[in-house]
N, C-alpha and C positions, 0 to 999 in steps of 0.2 A: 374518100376519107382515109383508108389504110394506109395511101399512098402517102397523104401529106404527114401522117401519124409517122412513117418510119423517115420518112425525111425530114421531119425536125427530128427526130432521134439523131440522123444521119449527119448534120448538120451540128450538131453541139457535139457530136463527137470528135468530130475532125477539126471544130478550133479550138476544142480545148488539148486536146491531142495535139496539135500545131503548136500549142503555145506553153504547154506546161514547158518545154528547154528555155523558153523566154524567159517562165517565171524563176528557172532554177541560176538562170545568168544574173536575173535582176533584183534577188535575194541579199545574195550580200552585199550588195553595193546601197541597202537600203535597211542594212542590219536585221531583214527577216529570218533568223539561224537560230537554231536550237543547238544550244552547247549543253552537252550533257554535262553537270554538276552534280548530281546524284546519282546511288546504286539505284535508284526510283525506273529511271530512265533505261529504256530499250535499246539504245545505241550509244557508241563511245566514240564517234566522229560526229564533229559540229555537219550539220544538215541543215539545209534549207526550206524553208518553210512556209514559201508563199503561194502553196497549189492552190488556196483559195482564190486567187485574182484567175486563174485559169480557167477552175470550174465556174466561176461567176460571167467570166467571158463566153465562155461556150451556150450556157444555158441560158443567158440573157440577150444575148445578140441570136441564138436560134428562134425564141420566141416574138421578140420584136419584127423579126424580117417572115414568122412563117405560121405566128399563133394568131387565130382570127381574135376578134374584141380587144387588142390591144388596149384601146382606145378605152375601154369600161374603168370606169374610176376605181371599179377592186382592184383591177391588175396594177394599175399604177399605185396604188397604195401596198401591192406587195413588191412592187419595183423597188419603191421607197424605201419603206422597211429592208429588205432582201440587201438594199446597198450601205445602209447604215451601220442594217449589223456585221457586212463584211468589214466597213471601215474600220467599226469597233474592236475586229477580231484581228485586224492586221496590225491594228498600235496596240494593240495587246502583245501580238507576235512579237511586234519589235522595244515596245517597252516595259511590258507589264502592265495591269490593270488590277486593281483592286475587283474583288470578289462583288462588293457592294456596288462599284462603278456600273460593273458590267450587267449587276442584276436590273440596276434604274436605267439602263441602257436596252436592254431586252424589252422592260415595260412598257419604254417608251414606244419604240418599237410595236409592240403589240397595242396599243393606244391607236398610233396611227392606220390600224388595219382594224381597230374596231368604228373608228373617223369612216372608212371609207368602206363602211357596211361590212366588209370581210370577218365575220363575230358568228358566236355560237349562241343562237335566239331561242332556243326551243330544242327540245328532245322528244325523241316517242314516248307518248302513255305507255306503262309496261302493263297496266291494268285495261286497256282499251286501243282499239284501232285510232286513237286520235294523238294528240300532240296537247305536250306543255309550252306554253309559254314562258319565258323567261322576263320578268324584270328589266327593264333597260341595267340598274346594279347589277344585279345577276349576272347575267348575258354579260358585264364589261370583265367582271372578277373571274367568271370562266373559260372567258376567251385568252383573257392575259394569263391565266393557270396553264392554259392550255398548251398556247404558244411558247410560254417561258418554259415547261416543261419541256415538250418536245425537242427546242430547241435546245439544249444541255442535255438530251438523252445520247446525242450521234457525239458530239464532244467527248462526251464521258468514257465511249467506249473507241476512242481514238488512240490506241494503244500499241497496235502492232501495224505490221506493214502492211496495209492493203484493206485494214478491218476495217474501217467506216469508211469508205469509199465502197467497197464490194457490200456491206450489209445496207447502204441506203443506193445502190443501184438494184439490189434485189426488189426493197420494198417499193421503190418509184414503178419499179416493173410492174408489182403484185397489184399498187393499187389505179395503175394504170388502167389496166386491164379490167379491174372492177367497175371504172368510171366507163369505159367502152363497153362493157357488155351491158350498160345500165343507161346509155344513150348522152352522158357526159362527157361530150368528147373533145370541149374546150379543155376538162380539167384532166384528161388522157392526155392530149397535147403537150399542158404543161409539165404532166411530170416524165413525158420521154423524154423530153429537153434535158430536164434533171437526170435521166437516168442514164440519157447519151452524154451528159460530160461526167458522171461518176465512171464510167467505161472507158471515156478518152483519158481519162485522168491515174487509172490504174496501173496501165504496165509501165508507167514511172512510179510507180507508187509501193505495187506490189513488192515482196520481199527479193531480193534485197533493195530496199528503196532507194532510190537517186532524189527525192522529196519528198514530204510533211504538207498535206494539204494545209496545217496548223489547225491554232482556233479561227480565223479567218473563214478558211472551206468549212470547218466542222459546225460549226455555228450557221454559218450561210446556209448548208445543205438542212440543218435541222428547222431553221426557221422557212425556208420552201416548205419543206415537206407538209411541216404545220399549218400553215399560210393556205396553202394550193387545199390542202384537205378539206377545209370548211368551205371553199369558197363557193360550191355549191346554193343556187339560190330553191331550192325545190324541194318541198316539206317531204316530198316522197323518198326521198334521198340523204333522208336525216341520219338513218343509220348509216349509208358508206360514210358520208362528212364526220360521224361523230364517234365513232363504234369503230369500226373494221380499218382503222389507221392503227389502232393499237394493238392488235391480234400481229398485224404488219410486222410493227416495232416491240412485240414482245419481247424481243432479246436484249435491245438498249432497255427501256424501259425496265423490265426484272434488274438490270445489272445497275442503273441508278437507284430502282426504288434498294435493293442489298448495300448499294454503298453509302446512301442516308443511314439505315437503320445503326450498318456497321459503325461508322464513324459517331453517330448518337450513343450507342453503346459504349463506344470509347471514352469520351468524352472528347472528340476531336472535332473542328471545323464542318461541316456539309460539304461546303467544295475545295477543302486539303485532298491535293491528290496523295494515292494507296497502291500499293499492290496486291489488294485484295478481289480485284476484278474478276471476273467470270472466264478472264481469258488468261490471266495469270493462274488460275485455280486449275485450266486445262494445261498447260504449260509444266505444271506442277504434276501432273502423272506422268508426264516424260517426253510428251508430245514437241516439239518441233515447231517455229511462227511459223512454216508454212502449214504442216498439218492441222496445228489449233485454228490458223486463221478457216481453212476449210471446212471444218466442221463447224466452226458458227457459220459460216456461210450454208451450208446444208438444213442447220437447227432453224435460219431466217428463212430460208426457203420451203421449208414446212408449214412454219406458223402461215409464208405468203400465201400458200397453196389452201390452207385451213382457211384462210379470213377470203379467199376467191369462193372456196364451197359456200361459206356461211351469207356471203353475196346473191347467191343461189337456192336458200335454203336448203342446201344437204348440209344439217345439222350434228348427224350420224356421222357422217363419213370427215367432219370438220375435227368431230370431238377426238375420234381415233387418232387423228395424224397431231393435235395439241398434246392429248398422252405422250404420242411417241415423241417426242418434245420437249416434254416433261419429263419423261424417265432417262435420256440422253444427257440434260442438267443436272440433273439428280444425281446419278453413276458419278457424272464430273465433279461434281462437291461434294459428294461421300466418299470419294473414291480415297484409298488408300495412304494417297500422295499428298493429298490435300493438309494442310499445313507443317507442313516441312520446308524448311527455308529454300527459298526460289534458286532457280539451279543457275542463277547469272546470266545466262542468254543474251546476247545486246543483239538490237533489230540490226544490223550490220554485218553481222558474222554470217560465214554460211552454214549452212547445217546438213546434217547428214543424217538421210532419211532411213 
């Protein structure tokens, strides 16, 4: 079993690694390019922006050729899903898509993954060893909460070079790992696949990037994530499916739930992009994209290590390293530097450490 575990890993690594130069040739000839138009914007050269078709190749051709149950009506309902919203995320790339489009677009999406049993039915009693039931209502309006969130969490913090590709290769990792030491090892599979093309997909991606996985990859990798989490059929295994993906993704998830609250305060849009980001705010005490990217990779790598203990019930030793976590975020948005006009940095520039 370990074997075949690192060999789909192995495997989505190395086509998607083969192919992101494919995708960077076949970008503009299909108008997937990001022209920077605003000071918003991290880079000041038009970039290319369809490392979604790569990570989507790598991670979907590994699982078909090397993940058992193919065949199981979930998996094809998150193939489904998985390829729609890439679709959606690539004529976004290249056209634009309304705000509203792409939300009835995500639902739908999450619709067909609740069709094909892939849904959140039940939670633990937190007053009892047993389980709630949910409503077939319920269960459809949680599921599609669920997924539409998730799925705009890895988008949201798609900012700098290399940050949502390295923070959801972390979490595919963290809750891989949870799923194999818990005897889930259909759903360990699925997300090495995910984690070996977030890997093959990086050292084109990392700073200074040579490509933009866009909304295409950012959206794809958040609706897997979501997707593959629940699909768990085992009431005993409620908590990894439902509970310890979000300890995972603490760091997107804090960073969209601040940029609702923010822009509500404002009185701006939910999804107008900001430069008030979590990573822009590190950037802001003087930090460097390589070094800001690293330290959110470190702060996801805690939370992954936190939500692996709390898998285990070391509770104790979960809550410590969530502090340390918490006071690392904290230092960064009180910190001194924090609101003072951003120091212009474009994701293309080099930098000096």
């Amino acid at each position: 079993m370990i074997s075949a575990i690192f060999l789909i890993f192995l495997v989505a690594f190395i086509i998607t690694f083969g192919l992101t130069p494919l995708a960077i040739k076949i970008a503009p000839k299909i108008g997937a390019l990001d022209i920077p138009k605003d000071d918003r914007r991290m880079h000041t050269v038009t970039m290319p922006r369809f490392g979604g078709f790569a990570i989507y190749m790598g991670s979907m051709v590994a699982s078909a050729l090397l993940l058992p149950g193919t065949t199981d009506h979930r998996m094809t309902g998150i193939a489904v899903g998985a390829t729609l919203i890439l679709i959606m995320g690539i004529i976004d790339d290249i056209h634009g898509l309304s705000a509203k489009v792409k939300l009835v677009g995500q639902i739908a999406c999450a619709c067909i993954l609740f069709a094909t049993n892939v849904r959140i039915s039940f939670v633990s009693d937190p007053f009892g060893n047993g389980i709630i039931e949910f409503p077939w209502i319920v269960s459809l309006l949680v599921t599609i909460l669920w997924i539409v969130g998730i799925t705009n969490t890895i988008n949201l913090i798609d900012g700098l070079d290399g940050l949502a590709a390295g923070v959801s290769f972390i979490a595919t990792i963290a809750i891989a790992y949870i799923a194999y030491i818990h005897g889930r090892y259909e759903v360990c599979m699925a997300f090495m696949a995910l984690a070996g093309s977030c890997l093959g997909f990086l050292p084109w991606n990392f700073h200074p990037a040579k490509i933009f996985m866009g909304d295409g990859g950012a959206l794809y990798l958040g609706f897997m994530i979501a997707s593959i989490s629940v699909m768990s059929p085992m009431k005993s295994a409620t908590v990894i499916a439902t509970i310890l993906p979000i300890f995972v993704l603490a760091l997107p998830i804090l960073d969209t739930a601040l940029a609702i609250v923010r822009r509500v305060k404002n009185g701006r849009p939910i999804m107008e992009a900001d430069k008030g980001h979590l990573h822009h705010k590190i950037m802001n005490v003087g930090m460097g994209q390589k070094r800001t990217v690293l330290t959110l990779y470190s702060i996801s790598g805690i939370m992954g290590v936190a939500a692996i203990l709390i898998s285990r019930d070391l509770f104790k030793d979960a809550l410590f390293l969530m502090a340390t976590a918490a006071t690392l975020i904290y230092v960064f948005m009180k910190d001194q530097g924090f609101g003072k006009p951003f120091n212009g940095e474009r994701r293309d520039k080099p930098e000096s450490e």
